[in-house]
N, C-alpha and C positions, 0 to 999 in steps of 0.2 A: 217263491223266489228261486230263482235256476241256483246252480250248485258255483256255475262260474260268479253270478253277482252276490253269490253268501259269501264265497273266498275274497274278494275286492273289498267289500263292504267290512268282513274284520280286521284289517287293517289299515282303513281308511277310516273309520265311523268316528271316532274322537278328532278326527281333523274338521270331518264335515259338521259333525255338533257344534265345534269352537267355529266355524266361519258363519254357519245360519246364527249362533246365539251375536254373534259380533255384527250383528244387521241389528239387535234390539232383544230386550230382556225377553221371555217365551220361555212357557210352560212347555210340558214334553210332547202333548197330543199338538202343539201347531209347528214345534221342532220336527215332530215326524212329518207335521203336513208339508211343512214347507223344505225340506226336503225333495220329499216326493215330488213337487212341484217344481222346485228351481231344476231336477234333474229329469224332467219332462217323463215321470213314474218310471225310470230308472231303476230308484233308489225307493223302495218299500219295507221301511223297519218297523220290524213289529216290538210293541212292549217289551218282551221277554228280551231284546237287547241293547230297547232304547235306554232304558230305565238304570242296568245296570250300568252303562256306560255311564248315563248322567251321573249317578252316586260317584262312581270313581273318577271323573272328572270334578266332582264337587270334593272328594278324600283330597286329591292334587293340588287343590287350591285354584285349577283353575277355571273353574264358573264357582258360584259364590248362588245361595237359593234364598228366596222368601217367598210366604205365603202372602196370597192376596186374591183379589177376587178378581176370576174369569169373566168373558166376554159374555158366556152362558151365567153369572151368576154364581157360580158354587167356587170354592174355594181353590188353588192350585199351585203346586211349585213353581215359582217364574226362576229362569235361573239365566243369570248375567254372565259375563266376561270379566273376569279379573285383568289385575295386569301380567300377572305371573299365566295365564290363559292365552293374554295376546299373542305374548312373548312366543309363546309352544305354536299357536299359532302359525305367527307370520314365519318362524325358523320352518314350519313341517311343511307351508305352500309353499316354498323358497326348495325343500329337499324334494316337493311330488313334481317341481318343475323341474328338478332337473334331472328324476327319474325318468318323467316321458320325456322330454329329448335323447335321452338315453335307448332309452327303449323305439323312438320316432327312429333313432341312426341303424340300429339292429333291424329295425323292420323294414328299412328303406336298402339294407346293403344288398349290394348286386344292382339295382333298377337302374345306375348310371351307364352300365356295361351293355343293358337290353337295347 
């Protein structure tokens, strides 16, 4: 991962966990898959910072974990949305949208004057 998508990715990765787990309960290997996927390989998080996030979002209260058994058969964290989750959630898509307009007006100043 470039150096630009590891700085994005730590301050965004608990937002994007709570939006892919709030499609449906998911263990961490299809959180990372589908990830990677909704964000057309964008977005490639490895173990060493899925896993920690997931704990500290599951400390927060907001995903909630049980074991059960995988698609493969063996056992695995599936780990849900709380409501205290949603909440953090739908408040932190509501603050990145109004960061990139923000960010869309800085980037667009001067083009009206060209």
């Amino acid at each position: 991962m470039t150096e630009s998508k590891q700085e994005l990715l730590r301050g965004t990765l608990d937002m994007l966990i709570l939006k892919v787990v709030a499609l449906g309960p998911s263990h961490g290997y299809a959180i990372a898959q589908r990830l990677q996927q909704i964000s057309k390989e964008f977005f490639q998080v490895h173990q060493g910072s899925l896993y920690p996030a997931l704990h500290r979002l599951e400390d927060k209260d907001w995903l909630q974990a049980e074991w059960k058994e995988s698609e493969t058969g063996r056992q695995a964290k599936f780990y849900a949305l709380t409501s205290k989750g949603r909440s953090r959630m739908e408040a932190e898509v509501v603050n990145w949208g109004r960061l990139c307009d923000a960010v869309g007006l800085i980037l667009r100043a001067g083009e009206e004057a060209q």
